[in-house]
C-alpha positions as CSV (number, residue, x, y, z in Angstrom):
1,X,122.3,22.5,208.7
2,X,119.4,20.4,209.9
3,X,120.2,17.3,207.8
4,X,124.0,17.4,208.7
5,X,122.9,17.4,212.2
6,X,120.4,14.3,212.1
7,X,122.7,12.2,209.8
8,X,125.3,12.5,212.5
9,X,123.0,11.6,215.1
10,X,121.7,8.8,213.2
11,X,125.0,7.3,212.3
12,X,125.9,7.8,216.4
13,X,122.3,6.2,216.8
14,X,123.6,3.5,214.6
15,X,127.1,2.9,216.4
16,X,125.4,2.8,220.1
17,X,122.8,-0.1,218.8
18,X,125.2,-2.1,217.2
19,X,127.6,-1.4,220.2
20,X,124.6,-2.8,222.5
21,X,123.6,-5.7,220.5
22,X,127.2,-6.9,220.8
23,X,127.4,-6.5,224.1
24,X,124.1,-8.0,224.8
25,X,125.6,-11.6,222.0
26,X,128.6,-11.7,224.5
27,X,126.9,-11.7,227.9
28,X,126.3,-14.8,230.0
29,X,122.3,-14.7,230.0
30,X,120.9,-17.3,228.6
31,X,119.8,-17.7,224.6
32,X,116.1,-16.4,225.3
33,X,117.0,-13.1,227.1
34,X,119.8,-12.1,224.6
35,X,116.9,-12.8,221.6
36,X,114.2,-10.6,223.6
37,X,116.9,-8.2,224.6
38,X,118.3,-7.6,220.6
39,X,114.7,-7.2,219.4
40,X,113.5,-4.9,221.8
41,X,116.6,-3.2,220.8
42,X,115.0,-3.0,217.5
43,X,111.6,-2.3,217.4
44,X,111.9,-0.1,220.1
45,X,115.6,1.5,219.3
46,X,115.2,4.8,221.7
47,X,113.3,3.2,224.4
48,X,114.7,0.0,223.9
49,X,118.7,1.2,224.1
50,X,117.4,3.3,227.6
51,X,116.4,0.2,229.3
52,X,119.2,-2.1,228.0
53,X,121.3,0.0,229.9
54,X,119.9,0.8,233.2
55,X,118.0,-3.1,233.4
56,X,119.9,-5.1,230.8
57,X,122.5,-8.2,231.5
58,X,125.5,-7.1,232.8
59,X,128.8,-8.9,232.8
């Protein structure tokens, strides 16, 4: 049951960050803040998604 469970959340994990990053390409901010913004995203994919949402470009 556990690895059902987690694969799921992974692959919804997965859908949310690539969902963000596309946001983040097609926002107005300039070149630098979209780079910072998409790695963040990254190496920090929990944390990273968190912020992104309540501090990231909007628009």
């Amino acid at each position: 049951m556990g690895l059902e469970v987690s694969g799921l959340l992974g692959i919804i994990f997965l859908v949310i960050a690539i969902w963000a990053i596309a946001k983040i390409i097609n926002s107005g901010t300039t070149t630098g803040k979209k780079i910072l913004w998409i790695l963040f995203i990254l190496f920090l994919p929990v944390v990273g998604l968190i912020v992104w949402f309540l501090m990231g470009p909007k628009g």
